[in-house]
C-alpha positions in Angstrom: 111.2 71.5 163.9 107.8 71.2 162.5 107.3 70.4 158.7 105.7 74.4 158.0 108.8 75.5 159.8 111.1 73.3 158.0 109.2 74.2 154.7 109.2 77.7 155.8 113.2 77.4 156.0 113.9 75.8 153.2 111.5 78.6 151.1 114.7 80.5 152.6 117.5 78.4 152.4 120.7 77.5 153.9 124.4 78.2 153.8 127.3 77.1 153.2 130.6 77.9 154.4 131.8 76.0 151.2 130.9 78.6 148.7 128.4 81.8 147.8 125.7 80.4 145.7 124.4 81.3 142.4 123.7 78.3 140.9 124.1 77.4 137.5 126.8 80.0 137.1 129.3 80.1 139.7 129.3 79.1 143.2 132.7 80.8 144.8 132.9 84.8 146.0 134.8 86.0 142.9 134.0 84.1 140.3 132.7 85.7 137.1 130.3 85.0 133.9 133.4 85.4 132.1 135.5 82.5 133.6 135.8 79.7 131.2 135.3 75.9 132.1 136.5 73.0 130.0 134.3 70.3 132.2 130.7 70.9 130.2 131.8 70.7 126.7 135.2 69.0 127.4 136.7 72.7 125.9 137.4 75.9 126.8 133.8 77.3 126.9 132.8 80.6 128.8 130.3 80.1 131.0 127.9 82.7 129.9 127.7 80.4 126.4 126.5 77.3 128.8 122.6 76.5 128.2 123.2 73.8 131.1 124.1 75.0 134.8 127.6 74.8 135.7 128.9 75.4 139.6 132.3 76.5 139.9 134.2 75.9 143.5 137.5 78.1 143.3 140.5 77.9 145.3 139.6 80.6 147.8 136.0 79.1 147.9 137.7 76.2 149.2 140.0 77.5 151.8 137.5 79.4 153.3 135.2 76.4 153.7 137.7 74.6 156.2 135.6 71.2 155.3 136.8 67.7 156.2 136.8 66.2 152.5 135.7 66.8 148.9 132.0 66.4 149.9 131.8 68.2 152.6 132.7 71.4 149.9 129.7 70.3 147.6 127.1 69.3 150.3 125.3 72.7 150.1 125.2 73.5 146.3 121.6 73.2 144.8 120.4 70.3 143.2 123.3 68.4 145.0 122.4 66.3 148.9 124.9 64.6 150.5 124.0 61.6 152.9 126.5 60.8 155.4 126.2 57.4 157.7 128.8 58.9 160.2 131.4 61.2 160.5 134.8 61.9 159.4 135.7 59.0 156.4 132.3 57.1 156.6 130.6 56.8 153.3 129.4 60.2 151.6 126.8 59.5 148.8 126.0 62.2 146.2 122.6 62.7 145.0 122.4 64.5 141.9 119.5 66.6 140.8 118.1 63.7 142.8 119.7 60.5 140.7 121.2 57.6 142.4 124.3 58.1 144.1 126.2 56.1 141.6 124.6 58.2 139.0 127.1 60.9 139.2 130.7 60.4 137.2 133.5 61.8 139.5 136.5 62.7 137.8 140.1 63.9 139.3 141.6 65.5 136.9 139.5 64.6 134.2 140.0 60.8 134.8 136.9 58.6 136.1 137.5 57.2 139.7 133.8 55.4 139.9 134.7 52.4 141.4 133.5 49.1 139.3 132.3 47.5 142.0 129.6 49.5 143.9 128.5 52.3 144.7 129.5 56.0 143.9 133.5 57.9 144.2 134.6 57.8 147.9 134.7 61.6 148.4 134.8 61.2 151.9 138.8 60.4 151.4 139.6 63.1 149.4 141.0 66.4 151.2 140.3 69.6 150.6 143.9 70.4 150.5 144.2 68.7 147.4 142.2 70.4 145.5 142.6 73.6 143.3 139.3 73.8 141.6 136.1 71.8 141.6 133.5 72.1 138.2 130.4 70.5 138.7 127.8 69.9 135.3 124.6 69.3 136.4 122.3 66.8 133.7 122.8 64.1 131.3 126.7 64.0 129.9 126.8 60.3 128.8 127.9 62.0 125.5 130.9 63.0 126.6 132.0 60.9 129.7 130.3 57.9 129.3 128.3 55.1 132.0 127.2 56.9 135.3 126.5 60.6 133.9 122.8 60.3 134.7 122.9 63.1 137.4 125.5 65.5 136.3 129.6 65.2 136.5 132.4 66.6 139.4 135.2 67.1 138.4 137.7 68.2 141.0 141.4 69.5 139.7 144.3 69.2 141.9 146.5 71.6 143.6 149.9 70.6 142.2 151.5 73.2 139.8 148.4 75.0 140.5 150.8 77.9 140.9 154.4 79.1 142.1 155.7 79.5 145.3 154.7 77.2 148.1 152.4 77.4 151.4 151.4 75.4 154.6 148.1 74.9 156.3 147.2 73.3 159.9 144.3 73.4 161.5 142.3 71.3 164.4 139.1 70.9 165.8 136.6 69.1 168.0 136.7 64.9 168.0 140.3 65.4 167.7 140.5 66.4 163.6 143.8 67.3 162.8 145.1 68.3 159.2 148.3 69.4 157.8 149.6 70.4 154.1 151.6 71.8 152.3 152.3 72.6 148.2 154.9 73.9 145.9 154.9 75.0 142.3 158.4 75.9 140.2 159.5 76.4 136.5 162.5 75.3 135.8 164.3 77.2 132.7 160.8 78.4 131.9 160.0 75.2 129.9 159.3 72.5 132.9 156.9 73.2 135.0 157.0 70.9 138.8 154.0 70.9 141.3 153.3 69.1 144.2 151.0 68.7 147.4 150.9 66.5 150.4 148.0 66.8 152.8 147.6 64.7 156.5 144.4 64.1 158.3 143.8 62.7 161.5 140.0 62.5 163.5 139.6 60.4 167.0 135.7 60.9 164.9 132.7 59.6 167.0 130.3 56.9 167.2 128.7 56.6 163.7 125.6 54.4 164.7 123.4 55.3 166.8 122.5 52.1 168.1 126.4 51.7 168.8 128.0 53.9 171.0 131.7 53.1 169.9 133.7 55.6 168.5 135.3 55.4 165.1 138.4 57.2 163.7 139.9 58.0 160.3 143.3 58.7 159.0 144.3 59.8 155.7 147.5 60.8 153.5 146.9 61.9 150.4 149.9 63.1 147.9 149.7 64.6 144.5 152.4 65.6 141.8 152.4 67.1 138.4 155.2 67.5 135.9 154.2 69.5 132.8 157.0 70.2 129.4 156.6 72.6 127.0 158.5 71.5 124.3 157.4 73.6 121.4 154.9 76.4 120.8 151.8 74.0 120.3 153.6 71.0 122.1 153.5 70.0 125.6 153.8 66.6 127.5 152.5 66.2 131.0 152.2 64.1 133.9 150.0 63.8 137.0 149.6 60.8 140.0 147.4 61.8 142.6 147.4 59.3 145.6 145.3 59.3 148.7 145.7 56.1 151.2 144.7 55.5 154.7 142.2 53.6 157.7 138.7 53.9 158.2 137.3 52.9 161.4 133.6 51.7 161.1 130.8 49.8 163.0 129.6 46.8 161.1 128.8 43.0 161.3 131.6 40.6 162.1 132.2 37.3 161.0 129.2 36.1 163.7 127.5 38.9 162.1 127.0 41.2 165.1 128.0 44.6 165.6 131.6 45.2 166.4 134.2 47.7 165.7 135.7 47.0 162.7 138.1 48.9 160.0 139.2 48.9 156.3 142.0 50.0 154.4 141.6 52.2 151.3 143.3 53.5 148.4 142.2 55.9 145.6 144.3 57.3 143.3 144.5 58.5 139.6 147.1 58.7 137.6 147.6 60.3 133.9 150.3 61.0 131.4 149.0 63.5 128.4 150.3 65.0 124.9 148.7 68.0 124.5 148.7 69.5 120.6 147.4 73.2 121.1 147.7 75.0 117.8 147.5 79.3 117.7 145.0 78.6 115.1 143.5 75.4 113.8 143.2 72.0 114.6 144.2 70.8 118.5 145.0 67.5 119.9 145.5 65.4 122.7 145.9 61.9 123.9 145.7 61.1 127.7 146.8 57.3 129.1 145.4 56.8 132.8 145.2 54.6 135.3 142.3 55.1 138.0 142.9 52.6 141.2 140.0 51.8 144.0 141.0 49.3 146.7 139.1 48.7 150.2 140.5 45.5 151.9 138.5 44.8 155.5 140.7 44.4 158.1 138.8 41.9 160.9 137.0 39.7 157.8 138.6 38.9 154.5 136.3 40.8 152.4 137.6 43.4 149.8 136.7 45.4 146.8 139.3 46.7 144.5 139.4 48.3 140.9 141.6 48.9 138.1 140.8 51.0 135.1 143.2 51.8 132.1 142.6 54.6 129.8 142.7 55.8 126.7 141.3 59.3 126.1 141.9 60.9 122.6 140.0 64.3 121.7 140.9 66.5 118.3 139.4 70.3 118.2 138.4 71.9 115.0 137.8 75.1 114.7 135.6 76.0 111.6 135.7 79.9 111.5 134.7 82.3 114.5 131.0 80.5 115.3 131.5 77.1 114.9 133.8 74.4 116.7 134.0 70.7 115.9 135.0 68.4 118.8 135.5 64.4 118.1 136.7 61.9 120.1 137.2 58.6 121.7 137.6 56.8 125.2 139.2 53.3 125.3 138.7 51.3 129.0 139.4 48.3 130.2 138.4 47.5 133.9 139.0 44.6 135.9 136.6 44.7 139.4 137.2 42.6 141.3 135.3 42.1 145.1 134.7 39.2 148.1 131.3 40.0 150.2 129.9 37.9 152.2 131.4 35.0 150.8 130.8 35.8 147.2 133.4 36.5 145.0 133.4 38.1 141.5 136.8 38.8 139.0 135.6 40.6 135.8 137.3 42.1 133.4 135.1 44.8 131.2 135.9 46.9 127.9 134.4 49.8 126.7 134.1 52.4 124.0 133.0 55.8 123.7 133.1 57.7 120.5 131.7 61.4 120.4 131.1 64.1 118.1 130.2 67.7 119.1 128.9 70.7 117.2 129.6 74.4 119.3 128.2 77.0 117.1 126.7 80.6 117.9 123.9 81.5 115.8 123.6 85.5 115.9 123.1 86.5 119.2 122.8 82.5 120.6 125.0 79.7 121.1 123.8 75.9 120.3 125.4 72.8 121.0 124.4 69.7 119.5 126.7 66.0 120.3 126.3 62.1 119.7 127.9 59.9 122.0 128.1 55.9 120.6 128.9 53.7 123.4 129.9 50.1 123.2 129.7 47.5 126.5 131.2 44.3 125.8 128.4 42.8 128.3 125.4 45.0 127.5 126.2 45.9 123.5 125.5 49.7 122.0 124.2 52.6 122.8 123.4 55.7 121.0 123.4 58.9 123.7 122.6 62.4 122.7 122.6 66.0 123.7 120.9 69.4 122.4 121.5 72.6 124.3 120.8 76.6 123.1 121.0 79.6 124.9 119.8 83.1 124.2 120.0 86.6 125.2 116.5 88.0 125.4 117.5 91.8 126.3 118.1 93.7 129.5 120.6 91.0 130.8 118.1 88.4 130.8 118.8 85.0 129.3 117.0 82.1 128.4 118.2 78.7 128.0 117.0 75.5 126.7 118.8 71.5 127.0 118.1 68.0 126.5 120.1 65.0 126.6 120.2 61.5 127.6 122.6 59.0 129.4 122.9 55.5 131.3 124.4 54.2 133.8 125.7 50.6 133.5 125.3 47.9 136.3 128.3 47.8 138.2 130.3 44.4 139.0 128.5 43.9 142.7 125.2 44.7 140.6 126.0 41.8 138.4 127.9 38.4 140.2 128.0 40.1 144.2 125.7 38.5 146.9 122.0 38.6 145.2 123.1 39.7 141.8 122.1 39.2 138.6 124.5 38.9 135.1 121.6 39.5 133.3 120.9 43.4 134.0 120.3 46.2 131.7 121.7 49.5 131.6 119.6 52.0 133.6 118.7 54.9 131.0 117.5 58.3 131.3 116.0 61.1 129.3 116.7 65.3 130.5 114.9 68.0 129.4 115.5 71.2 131.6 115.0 75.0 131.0 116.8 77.9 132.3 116.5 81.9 132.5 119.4 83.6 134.2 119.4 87.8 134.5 122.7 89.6 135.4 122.6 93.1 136.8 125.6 95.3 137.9 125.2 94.1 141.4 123.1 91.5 141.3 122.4 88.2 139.4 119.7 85.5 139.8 118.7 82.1 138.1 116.1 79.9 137.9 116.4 76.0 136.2 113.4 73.3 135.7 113.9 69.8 134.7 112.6 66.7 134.5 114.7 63.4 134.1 113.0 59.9 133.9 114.7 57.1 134.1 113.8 53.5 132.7 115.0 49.7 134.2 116.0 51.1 137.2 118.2 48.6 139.3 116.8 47.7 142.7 117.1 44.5 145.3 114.4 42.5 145.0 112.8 39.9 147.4 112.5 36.6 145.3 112.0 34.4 148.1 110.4 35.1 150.8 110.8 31.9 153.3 114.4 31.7 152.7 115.0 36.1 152.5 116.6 35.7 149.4 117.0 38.9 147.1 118.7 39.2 143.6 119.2 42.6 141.6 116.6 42.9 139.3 115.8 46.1 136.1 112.3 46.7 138.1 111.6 50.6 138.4 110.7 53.4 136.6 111.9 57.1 138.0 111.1 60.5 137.3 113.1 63.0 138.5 111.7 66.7 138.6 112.9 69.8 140.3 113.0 73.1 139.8 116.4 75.4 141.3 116.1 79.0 142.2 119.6 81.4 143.1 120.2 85.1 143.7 123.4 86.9 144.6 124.1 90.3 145.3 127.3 92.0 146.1 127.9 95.8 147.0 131.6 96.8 147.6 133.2 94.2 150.8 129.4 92.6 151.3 128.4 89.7 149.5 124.2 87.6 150.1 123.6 84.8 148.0 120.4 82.3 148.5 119.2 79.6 147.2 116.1 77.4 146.9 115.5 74.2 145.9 112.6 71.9 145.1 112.4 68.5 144.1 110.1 65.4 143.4 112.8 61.8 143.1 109.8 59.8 142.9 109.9 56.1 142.2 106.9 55.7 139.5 106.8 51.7 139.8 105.7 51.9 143.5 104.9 55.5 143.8 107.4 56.1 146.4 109.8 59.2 147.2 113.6 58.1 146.4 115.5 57.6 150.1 117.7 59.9 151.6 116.4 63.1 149.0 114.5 66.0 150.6 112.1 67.5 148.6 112.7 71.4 150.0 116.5 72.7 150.5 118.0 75.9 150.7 120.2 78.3 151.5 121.3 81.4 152.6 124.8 83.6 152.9 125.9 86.6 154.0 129.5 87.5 153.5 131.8 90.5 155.0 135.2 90.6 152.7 137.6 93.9 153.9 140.8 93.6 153.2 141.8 92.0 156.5 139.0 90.4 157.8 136.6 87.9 155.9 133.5 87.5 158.2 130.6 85.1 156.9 127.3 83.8 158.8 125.3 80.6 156.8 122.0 79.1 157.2 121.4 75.7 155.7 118.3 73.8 155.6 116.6 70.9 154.6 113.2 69.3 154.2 112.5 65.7 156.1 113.6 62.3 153.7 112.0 58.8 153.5 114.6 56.6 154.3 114.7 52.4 155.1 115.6 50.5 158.4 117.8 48.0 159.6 115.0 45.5 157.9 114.1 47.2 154.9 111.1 48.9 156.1 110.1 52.7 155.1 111.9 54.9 157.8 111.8 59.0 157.8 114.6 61.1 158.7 113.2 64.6 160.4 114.3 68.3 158.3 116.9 70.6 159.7 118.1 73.6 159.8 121.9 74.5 160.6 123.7 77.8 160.8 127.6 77.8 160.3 129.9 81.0 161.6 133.7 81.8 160.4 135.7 84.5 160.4 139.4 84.5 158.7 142.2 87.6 159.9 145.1 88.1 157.2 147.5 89.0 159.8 150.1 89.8 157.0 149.9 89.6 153.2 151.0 85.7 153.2 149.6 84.4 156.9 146.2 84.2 157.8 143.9 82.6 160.9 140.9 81.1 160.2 138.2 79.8 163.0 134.6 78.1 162.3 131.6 76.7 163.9 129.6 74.1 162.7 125.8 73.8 163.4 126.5 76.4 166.2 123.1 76.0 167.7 123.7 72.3 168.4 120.6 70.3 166.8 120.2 67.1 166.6 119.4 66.0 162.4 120.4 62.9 160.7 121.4 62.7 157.5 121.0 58.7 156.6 118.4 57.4 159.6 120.0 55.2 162.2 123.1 57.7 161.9 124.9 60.3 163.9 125.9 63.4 162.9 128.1 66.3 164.1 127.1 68.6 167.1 127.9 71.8 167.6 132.1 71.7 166.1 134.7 74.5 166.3 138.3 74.7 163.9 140.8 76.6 164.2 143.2 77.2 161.1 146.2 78.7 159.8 147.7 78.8 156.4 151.3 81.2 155.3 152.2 81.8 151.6 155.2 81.8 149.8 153.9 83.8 146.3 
């Protein structure tokens, strides 16, 4: 495609069959103003008091979306790209509101999986299946969550307990992707509460490089469990382990450091036990201990990267009258990242601290949230972190919003003692400021957000010797992040449209370059058919061209796209359903990281039965 036409389709925009877009708000067919998120403010807030934009996946977003793994469901949402080098299980980095990929805290249940090593959450190994609900804040949250919530913060809820009764899903499709699941949720005496979920995939995949024409498969099991006791009013104890294992099957460089067919091991998992205080009226407490877990061993070489973070997470609630809420806490880590890359090895050990206090209050017809974040780094020392949001209804269902923040993201262990790096580093900090007006209709709803982020001492690999190609992390670059995000939805009676727009400038102000692997122009665009039996839904999705780096380093370009995506679901009966889907059904060529394959033209085939 030309660059008018690609700009011509992204002025349109793309969709999804991951979710109906109205960004800011809520992304899933369903999902109201009204619903209330806890991932934004870290309490139960409804999202029509939210100054900063909020996405909401929901359960029947996500089983209509048939996608292979977590990011697959969020690859469409604006402000959000996904770069893929490869297909099923390859590395998925997130690009948020276009930060760096490990600029984005990923959270399973509210416990941070960023591995301490490099890089951002793998994504690409958890299942869909898995997952009851994704909430995704877009801008600074350092405040609240701490290193890495530059770009915004996912945090993706699991499936067990999620509710009563149980169900199975299979499905299958082209390159030989096979899933199965299945969950169940019980209450025993009506004061224990059991959950669980196991989900299997299987892909033959495809050849990821194009320069390599080997094929490369991927095989997961993921497992998840939650136990939950209400043992008084206010009281309740709970416990969650969510645990996904498996192989990827890559091409890399061998021990001779040619290309071959190689493969890895991985395990992710997250684990959390919780007392929960949750007075009728007053004060409310809890205390969460958690263990988050990131191990990659190589299988052909002896390199490895694994990570082990305890928690302590402690939050009190404090109500002070109707229009003002008091939230402080604390987060207590201790990692240990530990890595062997091309012959370098690392073993650190890392403490941290966060201490917070936020302010919730409504102010007549507004809300306003003010919050302090004071973050200690046993390496790199304190840090104060801020944020200051307000909303306000102007009238006529329009409503205008306002928020600035800041956050950081510090240098992870591969950053520091890996192969070229450099103990030395400073935190990478960033400064928001974004404004928002939304207007809600009977039928319709539309929003529109503006930022700009810049970001000092940004972390790049540079060449310090030239003869001998020898390159050591270095705090060299200044970013400035600015976009602007446009959504509309309308919905009359079984049909449902939704578009969005997206434009944004990653620019990299010490060489003034574009940031790789971000479009400038995305969008989307959804049309939706939901009777009672059938569900019917046609999606465009497209995408401006990226700048992007070769083999050797040098400035590469990645061509825009644009990709249309069909499904149709039949509820044969009240609890079983068949689901098909096609994937870029007019089979074009795109690329999503440059040197890499992507899909072609890919049917599935699904079926799920309930017992609720």
């Amino acid at each position: 495609m030309s660059t008018r036409s690609i700009a011509a389709a992204a002025a349109v925009v793309s969709l999804s069959l991951s979710a109906a877009a109205l960004p800011g708000y809520a992304q899933a067919a369903g999902t109201e103003l009204t619903e209330v998120v806890v991932t934004a403010t870290r309490t139960r807030t409804p999202l029509a008091e939210l100054a900063v934009p909020v996405v909401v996946i929901d359960r029947a977003a996500i089983e209509n979306a048939l996608a292979l793994d977590a990011a697959e469901l969020i690859a469409a949402l604006p402000g959000v790209e996904v770069a893929r080098t490869g297909g099923p299980g390859q590395p998925a980095t997130i690009f948020m509101r276009g930060a760096e990929s490990n600029h984005t805290a990923v959270l399973i249940d509210g416990v941070r999986i960023n591995p301490g090593t490099i890089g951002g959450a793998a994504l690409q190994n958890i299942l869909p299946e898995s997952i009851e609900r994704i909430e995704i804040v877009k801008g600074a949250r350092s405040t609240l969550y701490g290193t890495d919530a530059i770009g915004g913060v996912i945090n993706l809820i699991t499936r067990a307990g999620a509710a009563r009764g149980a169900s199975g899903f299979a499905s299958a499709g082209r390159y030989g992707t096979n899933a199965f699941a299945a969950d169940g949720g019980a209450t025993l005496g009506e004061v224990v509460d059991l959950g669980g979920s196991i989900s299997w995939q299987n892909s033959n995949g495809y050849a990821p490089l194009l320069s390599h024409d080997v094929r490369r498969g991927y095989h997961n099991r993921s497992g998840n469990l939650s136990a939950t006791w209400h043992a008084g009013e206010a009281l309740q104890l709970s416990a969650r382990a969510w645990h996904a294992a498996g192989v990827s099957e890559y091409t890399g460089y061998d021990a001779t450091f040619s290309l071959a067919p190689l493969s890895q091991d991985f395990r992710t998992a997250a684990y959390a036990v919780t007392a929960a205080w949750d007075a009728p009226a007053g004060m409310d407490a809890r205390a969460t201990l958690s263990r988050a877990l990131d191990h990659i061993d190589q299988n052909q070489v002896d390199d490895y990267a694994h990570t082990r973070r305890d928690s302590l997470d402690l939050q009190f609630d404090l109500p002070l009258g109707a229009q003002q809420r008091l939230t402080a806490g604390a987060l207590l880590a201790r990692e240990n990242a530990e890595a062997l890359s091309y012959g370098t090895r690392f073993d650190a050990d890392t403490d941290t601290a966060l201490v917070y206090l936020q302010d919730q209050l409504h102010i007549g017809a507004g809300e306003v949230l003010l919050a302090t974040g004071y973050n200690h780094h046993e390496t790199f020392g304190n840090r104060w972190t801020w944020n200051a949001e307000a909303g306000y209804p102007l009238g006529a269902g329009l409503r205008v919003s306002a928020a600035a923040g800041t956050a950081f993201h510090a240098p992870d262990g591969t950053d520091r003692f890996g192969w070229g790096g450099n103990p030395d580093l400073e935190p990478e900090f960033a400064r928001e400021y974004a404004l928002g007006l939304a207007w809600q209709g009977a039928a319709q709803s539309a929003r529109i957000d503006a930022y700009e982020n810049r970001i000092d001492d940004l972390v790049e690999y540079v060449l310090i010797d030239p003869t001998n190609f020898i390159y050591q992390t270095q705090n060299v670059a200044r970013a400035r992040l600015r976009g602007l995000e446009l959504g509309y939805r309308l919905d009359l009676g079984a049909w449902h449209a939704a578009a969005s727009a997206t434009w944004t400038d990653p620019r990299n102000l010490s060489t003034a370059t574009t940031l790789p692997r971000r479009a400038r122009r995305t969008g989307t665009l959804e049309v939706r058919y939901q009777g009672s039996a059938i569900e019917l839904l046609a999606a465009l999705r497209a995408s401006g061209p990226r700048s992007d780096v070769d083999d050797f380093g040098l400035p590469a370009r990645t061509a825009g796209y644009a990709l249309l995506a069909l499904g149709a679901r039949w509820r044969v009966t009240p609890a079983w359903s068949v689901q098909v889907k096609v994937d870029n059904a007019l089979d074009r060529d795109y690329a999503l990281a440059y040197g890499y394959r992507t899909a072609g033209r890919s049917f599935s085939v699904a079926t799920r039965y309930q017992l609720r």
